[in-house]
Every structure is written in C-alpha cells, then in structure tokens.
N, C-alpha and C positions, 0 to 999 in steps of 0.2 A: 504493500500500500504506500509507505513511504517513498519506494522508488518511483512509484505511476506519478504521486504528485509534486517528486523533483526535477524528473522530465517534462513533465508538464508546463513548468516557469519557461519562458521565452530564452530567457541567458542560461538556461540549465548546462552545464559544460562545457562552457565558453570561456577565454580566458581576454579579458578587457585591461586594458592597458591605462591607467588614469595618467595624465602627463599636466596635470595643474599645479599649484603650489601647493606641497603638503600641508599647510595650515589650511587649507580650506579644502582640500580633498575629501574629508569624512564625510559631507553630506550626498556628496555625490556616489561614493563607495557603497551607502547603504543603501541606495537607491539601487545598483546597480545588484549586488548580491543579494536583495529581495527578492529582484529576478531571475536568481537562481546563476548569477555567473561568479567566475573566482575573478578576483580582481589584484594585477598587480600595480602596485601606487611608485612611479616613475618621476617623481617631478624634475620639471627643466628648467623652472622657473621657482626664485622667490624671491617673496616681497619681505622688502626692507626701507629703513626712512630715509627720507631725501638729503641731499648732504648735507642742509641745513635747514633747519626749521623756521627760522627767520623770518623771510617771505608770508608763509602758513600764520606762522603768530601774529605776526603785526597786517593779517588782512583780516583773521578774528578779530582782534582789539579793536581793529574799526570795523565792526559786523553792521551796524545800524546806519552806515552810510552806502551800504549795497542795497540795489532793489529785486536780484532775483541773486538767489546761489544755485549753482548749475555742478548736478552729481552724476558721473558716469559709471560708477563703480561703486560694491559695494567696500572695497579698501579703501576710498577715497571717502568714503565714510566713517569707517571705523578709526579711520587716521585722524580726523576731524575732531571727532567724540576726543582720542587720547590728549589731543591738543587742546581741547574746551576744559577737557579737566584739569590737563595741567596749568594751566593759564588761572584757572581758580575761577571761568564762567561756566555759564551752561549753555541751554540754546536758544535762551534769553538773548544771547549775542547776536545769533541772526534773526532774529524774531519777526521783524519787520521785512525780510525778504519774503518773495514767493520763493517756492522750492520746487525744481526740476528734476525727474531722475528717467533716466536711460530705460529704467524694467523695473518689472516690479520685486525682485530680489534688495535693489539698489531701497526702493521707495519701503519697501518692511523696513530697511535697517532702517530708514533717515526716520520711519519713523518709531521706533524703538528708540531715538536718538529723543525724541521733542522734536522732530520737523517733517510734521505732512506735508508730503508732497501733493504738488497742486496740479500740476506737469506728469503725465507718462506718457509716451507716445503709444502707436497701434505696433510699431517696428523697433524691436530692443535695439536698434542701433545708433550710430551718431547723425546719421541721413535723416532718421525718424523722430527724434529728438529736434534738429535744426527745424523740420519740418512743422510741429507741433508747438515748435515755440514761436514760428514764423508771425503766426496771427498775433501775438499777445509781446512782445519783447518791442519796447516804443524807444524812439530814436533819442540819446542822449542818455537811457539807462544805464547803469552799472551794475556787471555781473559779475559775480565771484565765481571762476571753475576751477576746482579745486581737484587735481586729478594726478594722473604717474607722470612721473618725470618727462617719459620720450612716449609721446602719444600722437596720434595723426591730428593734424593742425583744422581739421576740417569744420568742426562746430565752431572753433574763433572764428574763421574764416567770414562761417553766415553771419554768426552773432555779429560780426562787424558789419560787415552787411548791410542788417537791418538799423545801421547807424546806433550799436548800442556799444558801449566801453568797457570791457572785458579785459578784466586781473587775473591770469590764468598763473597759479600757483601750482608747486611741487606739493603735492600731497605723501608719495610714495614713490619709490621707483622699481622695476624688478633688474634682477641678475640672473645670467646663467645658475643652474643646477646643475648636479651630477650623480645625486642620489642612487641608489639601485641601478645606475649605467648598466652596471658585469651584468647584471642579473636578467635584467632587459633584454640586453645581446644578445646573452646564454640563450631566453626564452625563443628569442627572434630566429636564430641559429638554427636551436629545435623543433621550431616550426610548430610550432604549439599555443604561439599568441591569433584570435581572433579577427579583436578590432584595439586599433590606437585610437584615444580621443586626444580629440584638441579644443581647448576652452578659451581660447586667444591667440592671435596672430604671436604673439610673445614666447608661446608655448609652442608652434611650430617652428618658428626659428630657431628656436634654445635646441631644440629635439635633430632637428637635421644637422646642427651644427655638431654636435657630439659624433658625428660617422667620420671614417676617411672615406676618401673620393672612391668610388665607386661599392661602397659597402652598404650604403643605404638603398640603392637598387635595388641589390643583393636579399637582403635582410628584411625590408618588405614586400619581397613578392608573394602575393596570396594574403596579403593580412589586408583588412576592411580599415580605411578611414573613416573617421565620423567626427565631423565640425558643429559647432554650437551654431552655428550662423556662416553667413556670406562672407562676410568681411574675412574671417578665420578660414573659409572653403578657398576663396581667392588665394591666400596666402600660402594656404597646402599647394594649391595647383601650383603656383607658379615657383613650389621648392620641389615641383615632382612627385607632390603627393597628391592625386588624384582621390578626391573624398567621394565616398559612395554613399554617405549617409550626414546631410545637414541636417539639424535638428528644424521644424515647423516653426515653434516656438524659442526664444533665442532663451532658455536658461538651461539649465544643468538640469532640471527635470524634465526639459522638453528633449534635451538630449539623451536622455534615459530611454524617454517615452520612444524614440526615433530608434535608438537601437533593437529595442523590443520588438518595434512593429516591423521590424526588416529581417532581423533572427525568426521572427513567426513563422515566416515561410522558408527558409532556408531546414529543415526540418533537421536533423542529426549532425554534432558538428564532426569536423574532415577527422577529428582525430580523438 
C-alpha cells in the first residue's frame, strides 16, 4: 500500500537539483519532496550584505521624504527589516510611501514587515511591475528601490520615464557558491539527476560557471531544465541551457506546481 501511494506522487523517484541560495532553499525543498522527489540542495548562489550599508541607512533615515518604495525581492526585504531595526525605527519610516512589490512572495514578506503592498503586478517580473506602476507613478515623484547590488537597470529605466526620481540603493548582493559542487558532478556523471532548477538568472550563471569548457554539454545531457520565469529561461538558453519547463506562475510554488505537471506524464523515471 505504501509503495502504490509513493509512486503515485508526481516526483516519486526523481532526483531534482535545487541550485538557489541555501538560506532560502527549504521552502522550496518541501515542496518538492511532498511530491515524492529526492532533492539534492546545490547552491550557486548566496546572498550577502552590500559592501556598505550606508547608502541603505541614510535613504531609511529619510523614509518620509519618498513617495513610493519599490520591492523586487523578497531579500530586498528582509535586508530592509534588518536595517529598520538596526537603525532603532520601524516601518513607521516608510509609512507614508505607497508600497510596490514584484509577487506576491515579495508583498507577504513586506507585509509581515508593516508594509502592504498596494502594487503587484498580473507578471512576477520587472516588465510587469514597470507596467502596473505605469498608471499610478506621477512625474516628479521619489522612489526608493531598494534591491541587489548588480540587477538589470530596467525598472529605473521606466520609473525615469515616467518623469519620476529614483534612489536605487544596495540592499544585498549575491556571490558565486560552490557548495555540494563534487557531489552534483558525481550525480551528473551518474546520470541519475532528473531536473536542474533555476530561480534566477544569478543562479544560472553561478551554475554554468563552475564546469570546464566542454563538460557542461557533457554533464547535462538528458537532464530537464526548469526556470521560474522568462527572464531566468532566457538566460538558461543563451548559457546553452535549453529549459523545458518555465514555471506559469513566477514563484517557487509555481515552479513546483510546473515540474509536477510535466513529470505527470513522463510516467516511470529512466533510472
């Protein structure tokens, strides 16, 4: 009985490759081995503080002279939060801002923070975001985006655009990883890995950078990519990683849900 209803889970015997930052990999892991898969945790990526806080603190201290704060992340929140406490305010600081956020992962945290978000676009992205703020962001405003160090330039870009004055601060930045590499390879080698996810363009460059020239070919051949979104599919494609599975919904549960319903028909795995 046991076995009929662990063959039964979607990821039942599958081996899925998480390649996010370990600190944030757990929720995604249980997600994944509810559905019955073994998951090995790769990270390529992590997050750490910007080289200096400075910038961050002194655009909190003046929080009530900004008219929207703009969240793309939910690190760009949590780093916010550490900084609000350290600082000795709350979110009394931005209080008077409206609040944007990229998804609703971003818009839970900000608000577990004190700050509903007023802003979420239909498309967890920066395209969907520029877009939904397009109607509401008036010319001469000041936005605070508070986000990773080396990010695509694209939401300044509109926000300026729309004739609005954008403080675009370090909130965090990530670094290369190399956690579990051997053990990755080994699996790769063996041929025994499934699918690789990827949860950010960050996280596919970290991951192709770790091979030598011609072993990433090698090493992925027959194994499934699966991207959270577009932006992150692009960035596979154009490292040679051909993704077979974007997530519908751009979070970490949409990306679960994605892998699920594409294992559903692939029926017994190769090995």
């Amino acid at each position: 009985m046991m076995a009929a209803v662990e063959t039964a889970r979607p990821l039942a015997g599958r081996l899925v490759v998480v390649t996010r930052a370990k600190a944030q990999a757990a929720s995604f892991v249980a997600l994944l081995e509810a559905a019955g898969a073994r998951v090995l945790v790769a990270p390529t990526i992590a997050i750490e503080p910007p080289p200096t806080w400075a910038p961050l603190d002194a655009a909190l201290r003046r929080g009530g002279e900004y008219d929207w704060a703009v969240f793309t992340s939910v690190n760009g929140v949590e780093m916010v939060k550490a900084r609000l406490s350290a600082l000795g305010l709350d979110a009394g600081a931005l209080g008077r801002c409206r609040v944007a956020a990229i998804g609703p992962a971003t818009a839970e945290a900000l608000s577990s923070v004190g700050l509903p978000a007023t802003v979420v676009p239909e498309e967890y992205v920066a395209e969907g975001l520029a877009r939904a703020l397009a109607a509401l962001v008036r010319p001469g405003q000041r936005v605070l985006l508070a986000r990773a160090a080396e990010t695509r330039d694209l939401l300044v870009r509109e926000l300026e655009r729309l004739g609005a004055r954008v403080e675009e601060v370090a909130a965090y930045r990530t670094r290369p990883a190399s956690e579990n590499m051997a053990e990755l390879k080994q699996a790769l080698g063996a041929g025994v890995v499934d699918a690789v996810t990827f949860t950010s363009s960050s996280t596919v460059r970290h991951f192709v950078s770790i091979f030598a020239p011609g072993e990433l070919e090698r090493l992925m051949a027959g194994v499934t990519v699966a991207c959270i979104g577009p932006v992150t599919r692009a960035t596979a494609a154009a490292a040679g990683l051909e993704p077979e599975i974007v997530a519908e919904e751009y979070t970490i549960a949409g990306l679960a849900a994605a892998l699920e319903k594409y294992y559903k028909s692939k029926g017994a795995p190769r090995h």
